[in-house]
N, C-alpha and C positions, 0 to 999 in steps of 0.2 A: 501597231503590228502585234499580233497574235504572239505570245510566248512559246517557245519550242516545249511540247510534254515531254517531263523525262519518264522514263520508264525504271521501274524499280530497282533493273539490274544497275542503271546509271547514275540511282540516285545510291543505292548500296555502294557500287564504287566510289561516288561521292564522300560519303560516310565516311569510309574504310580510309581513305585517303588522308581526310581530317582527322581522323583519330593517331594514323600514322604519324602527322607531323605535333599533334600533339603533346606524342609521346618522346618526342624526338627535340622538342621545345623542352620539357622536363630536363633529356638527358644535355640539353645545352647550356641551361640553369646548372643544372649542378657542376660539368665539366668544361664549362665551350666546347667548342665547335670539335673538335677532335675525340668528344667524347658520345659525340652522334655513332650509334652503331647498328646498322638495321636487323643483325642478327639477334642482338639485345632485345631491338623493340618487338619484331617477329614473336619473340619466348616472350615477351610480357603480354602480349595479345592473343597468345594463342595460336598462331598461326606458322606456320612451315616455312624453312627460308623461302624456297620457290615462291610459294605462295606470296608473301612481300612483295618478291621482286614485280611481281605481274603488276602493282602500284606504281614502284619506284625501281627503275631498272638500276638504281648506286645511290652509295650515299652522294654522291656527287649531284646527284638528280635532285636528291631529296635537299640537301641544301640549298641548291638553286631557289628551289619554291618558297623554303621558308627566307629567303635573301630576299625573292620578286616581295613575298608578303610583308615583309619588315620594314621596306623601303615605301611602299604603297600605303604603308598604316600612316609614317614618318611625314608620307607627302601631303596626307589627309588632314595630319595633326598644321601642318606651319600652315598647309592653306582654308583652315577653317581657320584658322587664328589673324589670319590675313583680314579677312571682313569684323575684324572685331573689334570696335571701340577706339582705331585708331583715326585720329582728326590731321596725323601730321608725318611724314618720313621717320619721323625722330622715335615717333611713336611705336609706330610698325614697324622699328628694327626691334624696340624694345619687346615688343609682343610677339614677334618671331621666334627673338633668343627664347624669349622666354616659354613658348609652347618645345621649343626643339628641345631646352632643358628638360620638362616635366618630362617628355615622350621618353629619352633617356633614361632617366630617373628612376621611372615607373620600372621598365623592362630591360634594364642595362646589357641583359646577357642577347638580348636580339640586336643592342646599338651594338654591342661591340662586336655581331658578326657581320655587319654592316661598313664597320667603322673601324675595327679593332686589327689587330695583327693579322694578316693575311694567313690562311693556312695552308700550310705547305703541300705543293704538289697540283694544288685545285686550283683551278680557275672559273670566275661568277661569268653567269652567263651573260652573252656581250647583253641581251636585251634588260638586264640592272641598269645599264647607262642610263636610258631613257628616262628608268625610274629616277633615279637619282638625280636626274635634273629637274623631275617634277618637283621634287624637296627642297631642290635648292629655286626652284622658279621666284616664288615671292621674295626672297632676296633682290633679283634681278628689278622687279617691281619697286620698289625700295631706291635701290641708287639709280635708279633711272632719269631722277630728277636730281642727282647730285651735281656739284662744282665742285673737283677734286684741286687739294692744295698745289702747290708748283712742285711738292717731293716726289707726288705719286705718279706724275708724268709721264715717268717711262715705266711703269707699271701699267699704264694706261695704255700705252702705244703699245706695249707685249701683248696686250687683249688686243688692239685692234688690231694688229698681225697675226693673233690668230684666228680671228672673226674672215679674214681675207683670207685664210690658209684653209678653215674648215667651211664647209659648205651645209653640215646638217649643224653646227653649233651655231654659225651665222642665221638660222630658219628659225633655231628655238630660240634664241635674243630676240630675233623680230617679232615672234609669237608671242613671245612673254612682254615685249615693251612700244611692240607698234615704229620699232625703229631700225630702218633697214642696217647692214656692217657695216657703211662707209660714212654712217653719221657717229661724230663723238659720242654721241649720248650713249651707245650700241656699248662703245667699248668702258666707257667710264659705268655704267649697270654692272658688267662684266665685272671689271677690274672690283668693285666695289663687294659684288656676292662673294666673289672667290674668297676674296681678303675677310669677308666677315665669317665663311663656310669658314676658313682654317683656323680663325682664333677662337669659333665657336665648339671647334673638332677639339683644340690642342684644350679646352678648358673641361670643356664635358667629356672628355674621353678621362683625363683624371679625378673629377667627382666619382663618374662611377666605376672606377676599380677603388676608390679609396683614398686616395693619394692627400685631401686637405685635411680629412681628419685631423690628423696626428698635428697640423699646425697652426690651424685654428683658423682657417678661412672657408668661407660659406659661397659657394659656386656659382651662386645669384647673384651677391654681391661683386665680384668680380666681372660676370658676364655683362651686367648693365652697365659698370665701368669701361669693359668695351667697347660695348653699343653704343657710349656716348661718345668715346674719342673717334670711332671710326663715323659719327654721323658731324663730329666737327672737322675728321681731315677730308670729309665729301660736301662740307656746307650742305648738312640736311637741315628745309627748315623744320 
């Protein structure tokens, strides 16, 4: 199929629009998220408030995109790190954590508009979800072939109730593992991403604001200590 031409004014808007979030990525770095101000970025580019808005009708807009963008980078970073070098479950957790750490690391002020303290008053557009599962998808892949111990049981049974409960969460379990909701496999994948997403959320979310510095713990070290007990309480081989 033929590419659609763009035409100059679209590719200009194009442009205009990137340089906008650009400059909006700077003022996030320095401040977070609350210190996005598009009257700010407007005076640094030259441009008229109106004029902006014809991009971004609110900061609210403008956020959304750099959320859709940060979350789409996130999902790129674990699912190229998925095809890479791993021979075993055990393995592929550990290459997961460990891409999900770097991506953090790198860009912390985009993890924690993703990740970090909600901003007051705003809400992400519903279609983040989606992304957001795309990032957590290769997780799903991972315990799909787990045997969770006899503790995580009703951990287990809360996924498959909700796998029965939701009908687009039930679709993207199937899509990511090949296993419809009402097979165990469905909900122990489930049970197993979430429980890895949160210890991986609760660890990297204090690397990067800072938090081991000061006690002398290395965030890697910890995270594949993780990755190991949570791939012994799912018997990953």
């Amino acid at each position: 199929m033929t590419a659609e031409l763009k035409t100059p004014r679209s590719r200009y808007r194009e442009q205009t629009r990137a340089e906008i979030k650009a400059a909006a990525l700077d003022q996030l770095a320095d401040g977070g998220a609350q210190a996005v101000a598009l009257t700010r970025i407007a005076k640094d580019m030259g441009l008229s408030g109106p004029a902006l808005y014809r991009y971004f009708a609110s900061r609210d807009e403008l956020l959304g995109d750099l959320m859709r963008d940060a979350y789409d980078d996130l999902a790129h970073a674990v699912t190229h790190a998925q095809g890479v070098g791993a021979t075993d479950a055990r393995t592929a957790l550990h290459t997961l954590a460990d891409a999900f750490l770097d991506w953090a690391t790198l860009q912390p002020h985009r993890y924690l508009l993703i990740q970090g303290t909600p901003v007051p008053g705003y809400a992400a557009p519903p279609d983040t979800l989606e992304r957001a599962r795309a990032a957590l998808g290769p997780f799903l892949t991972v315990f799909a072939s787990g045997n969770p111990a006899e503790a995580f049981g009703p951990t287990v049974e809360e996924m498959a109730g909700w796998l029965r409960e939701d009908a687009s969460l039930a679709a993207w379990v199937a899509e990511r593992t090949g296993r419809p909701p009402h097979d165990p496999r469905a909900a122990t994948a489930l049970a197993g991403a979430v429980l890895a997403w949160s210890q991986l959320h609760g660890t990297v979310s204090l690397a990067v604001s800072g938090q081991y510095g000061g006690i002398g713990h290395r965030a890697r070290t910890l995270l594949m200590a993780q990755a190991d007990a949570l791939a012994d309480a799912f018997r990953l081989a």
